[in-house]
N, C-alpha and C positions, 0 to 999 in steps of 0.2 A: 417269857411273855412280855416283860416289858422291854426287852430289848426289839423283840420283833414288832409291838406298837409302836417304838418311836421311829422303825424304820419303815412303818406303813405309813405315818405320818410324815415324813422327813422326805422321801423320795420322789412324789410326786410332784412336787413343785421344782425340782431341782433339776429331773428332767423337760417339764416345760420347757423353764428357765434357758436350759441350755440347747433347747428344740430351737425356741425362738431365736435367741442369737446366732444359732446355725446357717438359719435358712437366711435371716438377713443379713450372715458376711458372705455367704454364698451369690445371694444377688448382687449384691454390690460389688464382690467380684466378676461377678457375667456380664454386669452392667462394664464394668473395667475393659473387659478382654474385649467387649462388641465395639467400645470406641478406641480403644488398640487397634483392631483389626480395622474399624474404617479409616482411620486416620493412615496406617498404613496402604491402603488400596487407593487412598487420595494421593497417597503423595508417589507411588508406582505411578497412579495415570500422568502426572506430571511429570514425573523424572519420562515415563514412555514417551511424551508429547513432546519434551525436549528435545530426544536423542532424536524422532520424529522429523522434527522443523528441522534441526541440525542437519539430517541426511539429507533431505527435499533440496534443504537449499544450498548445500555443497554443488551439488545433484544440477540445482537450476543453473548456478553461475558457472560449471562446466559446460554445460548446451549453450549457454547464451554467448561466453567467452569465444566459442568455438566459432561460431555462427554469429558476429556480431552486429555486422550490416546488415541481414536478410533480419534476424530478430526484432533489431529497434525499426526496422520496417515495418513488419508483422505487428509489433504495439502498435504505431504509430495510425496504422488502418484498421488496428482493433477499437482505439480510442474515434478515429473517424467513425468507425459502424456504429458504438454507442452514440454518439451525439446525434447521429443522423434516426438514429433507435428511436429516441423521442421525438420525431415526426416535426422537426422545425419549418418543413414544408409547408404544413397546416397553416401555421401562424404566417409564412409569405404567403402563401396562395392567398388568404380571407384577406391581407392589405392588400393584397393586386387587385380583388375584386372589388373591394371600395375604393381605391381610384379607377377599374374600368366604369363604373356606375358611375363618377362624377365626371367621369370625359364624356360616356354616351348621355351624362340631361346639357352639359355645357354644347356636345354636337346638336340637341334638339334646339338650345336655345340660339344657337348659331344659323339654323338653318332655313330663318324668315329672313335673315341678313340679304342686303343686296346694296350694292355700289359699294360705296367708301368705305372702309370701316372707318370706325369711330375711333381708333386709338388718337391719344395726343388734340384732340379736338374736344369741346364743349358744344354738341350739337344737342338742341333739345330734346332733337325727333330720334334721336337714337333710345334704342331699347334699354334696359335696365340691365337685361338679360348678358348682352353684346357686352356692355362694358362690363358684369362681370367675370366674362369669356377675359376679356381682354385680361383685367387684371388679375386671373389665376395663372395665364398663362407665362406673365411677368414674375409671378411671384415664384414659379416651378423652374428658374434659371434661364428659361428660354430666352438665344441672342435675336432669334427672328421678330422683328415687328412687323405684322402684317398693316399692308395699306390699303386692301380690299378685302370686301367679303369674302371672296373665294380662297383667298391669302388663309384667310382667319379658319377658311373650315379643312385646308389642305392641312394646317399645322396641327389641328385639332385630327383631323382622320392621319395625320403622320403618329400622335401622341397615342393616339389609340392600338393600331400596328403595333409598336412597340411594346406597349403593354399586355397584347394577345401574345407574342414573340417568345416574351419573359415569361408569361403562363404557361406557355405550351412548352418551352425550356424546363421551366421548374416541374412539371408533369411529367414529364421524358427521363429526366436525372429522376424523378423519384420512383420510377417504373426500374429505370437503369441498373442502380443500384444493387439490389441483389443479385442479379446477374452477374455484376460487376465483382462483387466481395467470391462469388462462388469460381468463377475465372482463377482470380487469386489465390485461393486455396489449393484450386486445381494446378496451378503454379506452384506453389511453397511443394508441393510435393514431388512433384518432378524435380525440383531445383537442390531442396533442401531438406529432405525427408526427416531429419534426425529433429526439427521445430515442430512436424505433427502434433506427438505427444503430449507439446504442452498445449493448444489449443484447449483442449478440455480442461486446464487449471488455466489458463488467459481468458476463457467467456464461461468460468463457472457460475452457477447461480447463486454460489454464496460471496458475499461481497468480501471477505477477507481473504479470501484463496486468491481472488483474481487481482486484487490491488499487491497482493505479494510477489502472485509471479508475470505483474508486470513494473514493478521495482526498477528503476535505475539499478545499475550494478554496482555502483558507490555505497549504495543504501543497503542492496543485499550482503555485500561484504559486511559491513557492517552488523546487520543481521546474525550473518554465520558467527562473526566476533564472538556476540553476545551469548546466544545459543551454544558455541563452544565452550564459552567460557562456563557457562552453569554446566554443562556437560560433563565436565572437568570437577566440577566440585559432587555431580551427583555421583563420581569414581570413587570419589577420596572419602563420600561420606558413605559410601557403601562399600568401602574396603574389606569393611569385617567379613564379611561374608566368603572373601577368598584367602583372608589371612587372619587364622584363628588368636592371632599375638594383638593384632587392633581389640578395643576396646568396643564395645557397642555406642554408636552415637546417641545425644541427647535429644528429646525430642525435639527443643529448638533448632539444633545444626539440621535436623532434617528440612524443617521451612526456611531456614536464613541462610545458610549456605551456599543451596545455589545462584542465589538475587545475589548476595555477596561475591561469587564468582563469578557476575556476569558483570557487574560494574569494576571488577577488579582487572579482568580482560580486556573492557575498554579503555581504560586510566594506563594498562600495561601497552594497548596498541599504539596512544596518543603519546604517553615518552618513547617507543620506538621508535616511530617514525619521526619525533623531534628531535632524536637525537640521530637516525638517520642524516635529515637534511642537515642539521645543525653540525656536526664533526666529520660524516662522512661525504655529504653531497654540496659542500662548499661551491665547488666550482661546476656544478649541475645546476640545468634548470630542473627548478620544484617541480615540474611535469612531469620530469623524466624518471623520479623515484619513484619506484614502481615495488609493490609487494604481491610476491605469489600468492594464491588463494590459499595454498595449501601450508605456507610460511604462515598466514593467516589464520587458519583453523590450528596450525600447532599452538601459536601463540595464545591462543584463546582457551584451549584444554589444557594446557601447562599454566598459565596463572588460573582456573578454575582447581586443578588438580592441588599445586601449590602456593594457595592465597597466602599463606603465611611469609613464603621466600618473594612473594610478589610484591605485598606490600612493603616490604624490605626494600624489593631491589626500586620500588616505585619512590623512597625517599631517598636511596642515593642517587639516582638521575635527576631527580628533582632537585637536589640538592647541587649538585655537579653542575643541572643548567642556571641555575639561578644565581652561582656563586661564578661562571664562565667559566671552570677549569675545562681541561681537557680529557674528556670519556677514556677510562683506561684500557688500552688492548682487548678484543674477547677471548672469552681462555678458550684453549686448543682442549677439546674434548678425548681427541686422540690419544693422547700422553697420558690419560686418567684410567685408559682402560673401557673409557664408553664409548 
């Protein structure tokens, strides 16, 4: 009996006790796994996005490289249609019309005029009107000095023509215009079908699509550098997955990795090509060193891939150009078996 009361007393509490603590390491594990699982879907869409941009713009600087004249055409008229997009017509046509209004009151005031005109004289009986004909007219560059009235309203109905001219020009061009862009298009396809496609990424309606793929192709390369370069690191941090001997990454190497192998790509293209010019292209003009796209994208996935030998070989070229020795032979891959 008294064993079984102190076990009716004893027990109840002991299960709470350990009810409670159940369910709250339970949460805080669920809580655990749920920000495990976003922080992994975050950084998939990024690594996604990367390899993304990477292909796009491999992708673009092949069509562009290929088609290089018709292309930087094609911008060149694409950036024409935008400018002309926001109707700078508008803003010429409203000044043509305020100076046709101030030539049609200066024709009104001109046209009680008779005999002389009043330029260069001090005549009393001259109108207010007349000499301020006169001296707008001086003031708008005109070499003509009229010396009669009739002088004075020919130059004033010559000023006017002109600016009906300019009107009816800038009317005509603003009408013309899409017809004109649609011509062109109708051209690019006959001529050069394989530029179609990007049209839809050159006038998309999100402004970072379209400023991308119409990039100079210095900038794009560039670009791909970059994006290869994180590409390259998003391999080596996601090794484990095809090679159960790798270690699982830390969640830092997941976010700093690939930023690290994108500035590591670029610092590795910048001593390549300095030490290009510098040991190899001596007697070359700097123009003429020229790097493949695709010499390009390797370099950028191999120092992403291997930041560590990169950073390496990034202080002995640094060090080689700063000290002026002479860059050593590159080793013959051949001989090693790769």
């Amino acid at each position: 009996m008294t064993t079984d009361g102190s076990r009716g007393e004893d027990n109840p509490p002991l299960i709470a006790t350990g009810t409670g603590t159940g369910i709250g390491s339970r949460m805080l594990a669920a809580i655990l796994v749920v920000l495990k699982l976003l922080g992994y879907l975050v950084a998939f869409a990024a690594y996604l996005a990367v390899l993304v941009v990477a292909i796009a713009t491999l992708g673009l600087i092949e069509i562009r490289q290929a088609n290089l004249q018709n292309s930087n055409a094609l911008i060149a008229m694409l950036d024409q249609k935008d400018y002309y997009g926001h109707n700078p017509f508008a803003r010429d046509l409203l000044a043509l019309a305020a100076q046709l209004d101030s030539y049609k009151k200066l024709r009104r005031d001109v046209s009680d005029c008779s005999g002389q005109a009043p330029a260069g004289t001090k005549d009393q009986n001259q109108s207010a009107a007349v000499t301020t004909v006169i001296r707008a007219i001086a003031s708008a560059g005109a070499d003509l000095k009229p010396a009669t009235c009739e002088e004075l309203k020919t130059l004033v109905d010559q000023h006017l023509l002109e600016l009906h001219w300019l009107q009816d020009r800038f009317r005509m061009k603003q009408a013309y215009l899409p017809k004109y862009y649609d011509e062109y298009i109708d051209g690019l396809r006959n001529k050069t079908p394989q530029l179609v496609p990007l049209l839809s990424y050159m006038e998309s309606r999100i402004f970072a699509v379209t400023a991308w793929a119409r990039l100079p192709l210095e900038l794009l390369e560039m670009l791909l550098l970059i994006f290869m370069g994180a590409l390259g690191a998003v391999i080596a941090v996601t090794r484990c997955f095809v090679d159960p001997s790798v270690p699982n990454p830390a969640a830092r190497d997941l976010c700093y990795r690939p930023a690290a192998g994108a500035v590591i790509a670029l610092g590795i293209y910048i001593l390549f090509r300095a030490a290009q010019l510098f040991f190899g292209g001596g007697g070359q003009d700097a123009t003429t060193v020229s790097t493949s796209v695709f010499v390009l994208a390797a370099l950028g996935l191999a120092s992403g891939f291997c930041a560590k030998e990169a950073v390496a070989q990034i202080e002995r070229v640094a060090t080689r150009l700063l000290q002026g020795e002479k860059a050593p032979p590159a080793p013959d891959w051949t001989t090693r078996g790769l």
